[in-house]
C-alpha positions as CSV (number, residue, x, y, z in Angstrom):
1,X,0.0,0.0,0.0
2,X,1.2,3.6,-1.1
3,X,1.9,6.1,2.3
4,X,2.2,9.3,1.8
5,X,5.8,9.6,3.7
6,X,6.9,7.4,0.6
7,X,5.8,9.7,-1.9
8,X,7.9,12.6,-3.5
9,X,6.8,14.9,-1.2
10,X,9.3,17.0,1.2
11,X,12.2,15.3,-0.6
12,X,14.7,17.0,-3.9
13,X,12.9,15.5,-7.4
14,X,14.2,15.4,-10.8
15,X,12.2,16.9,-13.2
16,X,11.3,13.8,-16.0
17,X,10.1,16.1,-19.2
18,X,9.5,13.3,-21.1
19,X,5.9,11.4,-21.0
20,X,6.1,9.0,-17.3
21,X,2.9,7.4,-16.5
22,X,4.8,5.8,-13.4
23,X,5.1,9.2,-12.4
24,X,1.3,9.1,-9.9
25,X,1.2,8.5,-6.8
26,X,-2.3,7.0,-5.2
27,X,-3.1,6.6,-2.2
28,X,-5.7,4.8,-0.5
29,X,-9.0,6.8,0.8
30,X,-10.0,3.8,3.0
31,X,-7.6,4.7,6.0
32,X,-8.4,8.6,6.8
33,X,-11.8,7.4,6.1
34,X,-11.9,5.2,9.0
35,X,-10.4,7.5,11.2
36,X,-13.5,9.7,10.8
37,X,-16.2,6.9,11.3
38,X,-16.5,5.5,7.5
39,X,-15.8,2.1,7.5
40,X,-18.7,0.9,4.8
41,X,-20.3,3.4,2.2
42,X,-19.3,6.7,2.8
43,X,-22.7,8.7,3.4
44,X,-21.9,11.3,0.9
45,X,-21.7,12.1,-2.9
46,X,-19.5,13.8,-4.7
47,X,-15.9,14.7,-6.4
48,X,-12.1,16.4,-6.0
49,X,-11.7,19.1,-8.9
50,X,-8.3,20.1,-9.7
51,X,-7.3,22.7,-11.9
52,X,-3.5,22.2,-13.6
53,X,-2.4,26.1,-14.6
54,X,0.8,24.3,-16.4
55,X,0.3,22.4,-18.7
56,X,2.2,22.4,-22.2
57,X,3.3,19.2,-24.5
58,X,5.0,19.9,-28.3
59,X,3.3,19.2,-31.3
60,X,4.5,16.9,-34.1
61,X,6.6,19.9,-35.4
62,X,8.4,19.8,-32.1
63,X,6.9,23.2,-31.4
64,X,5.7,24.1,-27.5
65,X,1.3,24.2,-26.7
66,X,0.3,25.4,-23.6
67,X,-3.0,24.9,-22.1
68,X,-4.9,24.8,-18.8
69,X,-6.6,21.5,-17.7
70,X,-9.5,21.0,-15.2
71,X,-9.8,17.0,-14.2
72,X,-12.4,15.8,-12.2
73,X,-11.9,12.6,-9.6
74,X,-15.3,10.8,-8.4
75,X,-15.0,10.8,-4.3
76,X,-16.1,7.0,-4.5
77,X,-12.6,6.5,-6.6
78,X,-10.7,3.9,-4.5
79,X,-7.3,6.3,-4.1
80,X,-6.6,9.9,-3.8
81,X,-3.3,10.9,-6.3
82,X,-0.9,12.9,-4.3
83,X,-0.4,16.1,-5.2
84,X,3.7,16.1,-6.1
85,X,3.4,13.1,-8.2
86,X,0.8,15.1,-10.1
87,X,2.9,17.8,-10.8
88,X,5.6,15.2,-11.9
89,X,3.6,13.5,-13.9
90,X,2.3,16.3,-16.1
91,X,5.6,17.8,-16.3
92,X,6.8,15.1,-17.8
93,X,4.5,15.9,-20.9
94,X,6.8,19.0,-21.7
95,X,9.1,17.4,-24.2
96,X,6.4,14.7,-25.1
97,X,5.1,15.5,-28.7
98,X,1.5,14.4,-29.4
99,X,-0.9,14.8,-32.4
100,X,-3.4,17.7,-31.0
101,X,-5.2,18.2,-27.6
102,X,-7.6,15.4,-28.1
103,X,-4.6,12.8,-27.8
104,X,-3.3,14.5,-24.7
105,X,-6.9,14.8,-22.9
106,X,-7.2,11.0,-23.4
107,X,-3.8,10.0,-22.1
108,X,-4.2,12.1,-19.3
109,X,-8.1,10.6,-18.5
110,X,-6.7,7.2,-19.1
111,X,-3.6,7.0,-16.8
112,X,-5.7,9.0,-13.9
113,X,-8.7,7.1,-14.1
114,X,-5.9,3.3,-13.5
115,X,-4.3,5.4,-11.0
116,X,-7.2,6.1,-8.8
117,X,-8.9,3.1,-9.4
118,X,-5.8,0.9,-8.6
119,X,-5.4,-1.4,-5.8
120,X,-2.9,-2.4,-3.4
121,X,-1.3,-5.1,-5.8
122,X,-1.1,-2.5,-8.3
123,X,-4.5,-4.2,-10.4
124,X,-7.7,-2.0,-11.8
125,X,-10.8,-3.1,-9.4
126,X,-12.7,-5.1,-11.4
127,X,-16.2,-6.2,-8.9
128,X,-19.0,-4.5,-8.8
129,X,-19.9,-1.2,-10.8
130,X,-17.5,-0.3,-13.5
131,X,-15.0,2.2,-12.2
132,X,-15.9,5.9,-13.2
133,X,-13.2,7.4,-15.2
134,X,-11.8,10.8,-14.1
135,X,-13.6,13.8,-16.1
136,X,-11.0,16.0,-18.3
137,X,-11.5,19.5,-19.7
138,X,-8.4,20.7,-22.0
139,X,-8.7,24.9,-22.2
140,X,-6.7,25.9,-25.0
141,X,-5.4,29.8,-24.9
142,X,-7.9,30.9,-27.2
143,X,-10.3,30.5,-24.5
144,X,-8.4,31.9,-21.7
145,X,-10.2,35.0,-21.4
146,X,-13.5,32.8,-20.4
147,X,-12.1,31.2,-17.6
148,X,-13.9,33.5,-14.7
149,X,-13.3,34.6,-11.0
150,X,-16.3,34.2,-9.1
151,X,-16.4,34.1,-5.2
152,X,-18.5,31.2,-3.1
153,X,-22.2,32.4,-2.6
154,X,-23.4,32.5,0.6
155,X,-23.6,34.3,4.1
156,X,-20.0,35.0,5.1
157,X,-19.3,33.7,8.6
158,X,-15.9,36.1,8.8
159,X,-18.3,38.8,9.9
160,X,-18.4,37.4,12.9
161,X,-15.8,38.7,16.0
162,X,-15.7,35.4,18.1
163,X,-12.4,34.8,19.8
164,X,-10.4,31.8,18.5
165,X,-8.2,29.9,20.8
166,X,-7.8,26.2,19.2
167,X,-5.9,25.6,16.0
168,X,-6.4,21.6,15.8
169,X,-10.2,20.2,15.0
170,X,-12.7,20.8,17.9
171,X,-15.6,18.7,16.7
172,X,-17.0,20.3,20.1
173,X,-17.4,23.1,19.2
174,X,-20.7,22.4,16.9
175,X,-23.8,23.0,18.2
176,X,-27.2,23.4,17.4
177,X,-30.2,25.6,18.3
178,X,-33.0,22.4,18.6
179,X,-35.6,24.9,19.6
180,X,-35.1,26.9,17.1
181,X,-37.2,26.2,13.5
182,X,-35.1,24.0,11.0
183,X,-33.9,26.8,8.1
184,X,-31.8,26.1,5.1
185,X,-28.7,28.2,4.6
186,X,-25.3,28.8,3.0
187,X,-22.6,29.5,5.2
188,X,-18.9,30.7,3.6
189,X,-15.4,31.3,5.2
190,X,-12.5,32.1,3.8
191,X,-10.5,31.2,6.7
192,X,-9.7,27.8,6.3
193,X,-6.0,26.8,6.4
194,X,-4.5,23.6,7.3
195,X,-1.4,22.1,6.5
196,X,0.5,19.6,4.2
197,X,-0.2,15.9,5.9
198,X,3.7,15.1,5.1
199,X,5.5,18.5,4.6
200,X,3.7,20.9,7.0
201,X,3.6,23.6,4.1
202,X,0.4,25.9,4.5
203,X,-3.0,24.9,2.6
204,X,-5.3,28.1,2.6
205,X,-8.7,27.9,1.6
206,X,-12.3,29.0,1.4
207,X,-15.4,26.7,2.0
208,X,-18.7,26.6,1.6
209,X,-21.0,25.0,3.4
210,X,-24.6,24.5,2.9
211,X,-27.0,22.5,5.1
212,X,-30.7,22.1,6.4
213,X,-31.6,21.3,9.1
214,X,-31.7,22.7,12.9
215,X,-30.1,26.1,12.6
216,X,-26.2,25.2,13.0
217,X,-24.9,27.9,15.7
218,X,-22.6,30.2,13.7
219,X,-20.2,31.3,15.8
220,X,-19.1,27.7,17.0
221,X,-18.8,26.8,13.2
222,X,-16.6,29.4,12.7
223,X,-14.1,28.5,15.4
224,X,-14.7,25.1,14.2
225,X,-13.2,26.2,10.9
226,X,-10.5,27.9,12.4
227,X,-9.3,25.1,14.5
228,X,-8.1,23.3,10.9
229,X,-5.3,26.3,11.4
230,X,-2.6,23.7,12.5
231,X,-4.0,20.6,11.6
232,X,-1.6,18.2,8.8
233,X,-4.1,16.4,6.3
234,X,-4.5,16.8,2.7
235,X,-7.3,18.9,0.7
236,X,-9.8,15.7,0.4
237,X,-9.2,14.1,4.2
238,X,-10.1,17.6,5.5
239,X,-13.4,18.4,3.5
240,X,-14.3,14.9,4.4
241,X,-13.5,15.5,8.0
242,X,-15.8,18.4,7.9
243,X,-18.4,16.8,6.7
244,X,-18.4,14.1,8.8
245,X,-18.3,16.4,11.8
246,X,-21.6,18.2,11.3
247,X,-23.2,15.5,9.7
248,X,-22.9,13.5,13.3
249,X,-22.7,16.6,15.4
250,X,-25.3,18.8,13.8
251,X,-27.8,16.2,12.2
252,X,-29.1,18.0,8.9
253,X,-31.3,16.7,6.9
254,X,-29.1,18.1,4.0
255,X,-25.4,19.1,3.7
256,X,-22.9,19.8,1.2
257,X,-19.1,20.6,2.0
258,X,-17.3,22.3,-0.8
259,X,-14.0,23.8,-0.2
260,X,-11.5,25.5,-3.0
261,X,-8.0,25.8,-2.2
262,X,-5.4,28.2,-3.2
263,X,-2.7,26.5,-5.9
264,X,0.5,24.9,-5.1
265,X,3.0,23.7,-7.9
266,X,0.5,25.1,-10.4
267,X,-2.2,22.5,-9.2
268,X,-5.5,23.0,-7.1
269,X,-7.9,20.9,-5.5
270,X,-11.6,21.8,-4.7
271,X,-13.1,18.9,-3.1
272,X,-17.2,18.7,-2.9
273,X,-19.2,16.0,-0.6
274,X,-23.1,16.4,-0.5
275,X,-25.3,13.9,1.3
276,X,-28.0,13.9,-1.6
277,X,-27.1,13.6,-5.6
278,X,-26.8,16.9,-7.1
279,X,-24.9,18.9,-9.7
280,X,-21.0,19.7,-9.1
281,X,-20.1,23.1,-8.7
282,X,-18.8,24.8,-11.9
283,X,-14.9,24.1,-11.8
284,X,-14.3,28.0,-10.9
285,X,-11.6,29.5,-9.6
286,X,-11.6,32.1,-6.8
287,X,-9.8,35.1,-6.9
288,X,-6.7,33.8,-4.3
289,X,-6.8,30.8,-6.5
């Protein structure tokens, strides 16, 4: 099984430009998942959406394309891909020539959708459903200028002076007003940091959360948020962690955890768990991102 302390993070890489498949690095969801109560079927839907800011191949004259890339993972994928390997792995398509986009898009959607579907031995799961393959959108530079900024919707909790005194998760700290007539609402911070599960290296990010239910008291959320601050888990364990938290704690009927993080190594990852089926998000960046 793939650890994360035996990936390329924290440690001096060479930089492969030509095409390396054997680049990615998955690793399993299954044990942060257990930590945090889900042992069987995870009670929620969704998907991890990265955005790759650097990407470039040549074409069959040898000269340079550049494009951006937005790849979505199904959250019931078997493995996460660590975030260094990714950057690795596309890099290694910068002295690769292919025959136009389309060919790049479908090597890229092939080798991501073996590598989060493979197992410990290395195999493709094969029971049950047939594996979802990861979602690829190539932007090419003509559409640039349509790639938007757009902030999450919803009623910013930052308004809010509470003192904050706890930087690692304080489940604890969610309550609920029972008395109080269920409402639905959109709650947004954009004070979410944690930190790198291997290297330590600052994650900052803004979440949404949205939720009915018993009203969710607002101030504890917030400190709940802010208690990530020192807390080592990647992008996907900590969205899940949220969830889980006010789906146990807080009981809602409804809820939906998204969470958009600012870019490292030209990469980002905006995770998304809802506990009913619905639409993803629109893949779009925030203006930190």
């Amino acid at each position: 099984m793939n650890h994360p302390e035996n990936s390329q993070l924290g440690k001096a890489s060479a930089y492969i430009d030509h095409y390396d498949a054997s680049l990615l690095f998955p690793i399993a969801r299954a044990g942060k998942r257990a930590e945090i109560g889900i042992t069987a079927a995870a009670p929620f839907f969704g998907a991890d959406m990265w955005t790759a800011y650097e990407l470039s191949w040549l074409n069959l004259r040898g000269k340079p394309q550049v494009a951006l890339a937005h790849f979505t993972v199904p959250c019931e994928s078997r493995n996460i891909i660590e975030s260094k390997s990714f950057k690795l792995y596309l890099n290694s398509f910068n002295n690769t020539p292919f025959a136009d986009a389309d060919e790049v898009k479908a090597r890229l959607r092939a080798d991501l959708s073996e590598a989060v579907w493979r197992d410990t031995s290395g195999e493709v799961a094969t029971s049950g459903a047939a594996p979802a393959s990861i979602g690829v959108k190539i932007v090419l530079p003509e559409l640039f200028d349509r790639e938007p900024i757009y902030e999450l919707d919803g009623l910013s909790l930052d308004r809010l002076d509470v003192e904050c005194s706890r930087y690692t998760p304080a489940p604890d700290l969610l309550t609920v007003q029972a008395e109080e007539a269920p409402v639905s609402e959109v709650l947004v911070s954009n004070l979410l940091k944690s930190n790198c599960l291997v290297t330590g290296q600052p994650d900052w990010g803004s979440v949404q959360i949205s939720y009915s239910g018993a009203p969710i008291d607002q101030e504890g959320l917030l400190q709940y948020l802010v208690s990530y601050r020192n807390h080592n888990e990647f992008h996907e364990q900590c969205v899940e962690r949220i969830f889980m938290d006010i789906w146990t704690r807080c009981k809602p009927v409804r809820l939906s955890v998204y969470a958009r993080y600012t870019r490292r190594g030209g990469l980002d990852i905006n995770p998304f768990r809802t506990s009913y089926p619905q639409a993803l998000p629109g893949n779009t960046r925030t203006a930190r991102q």
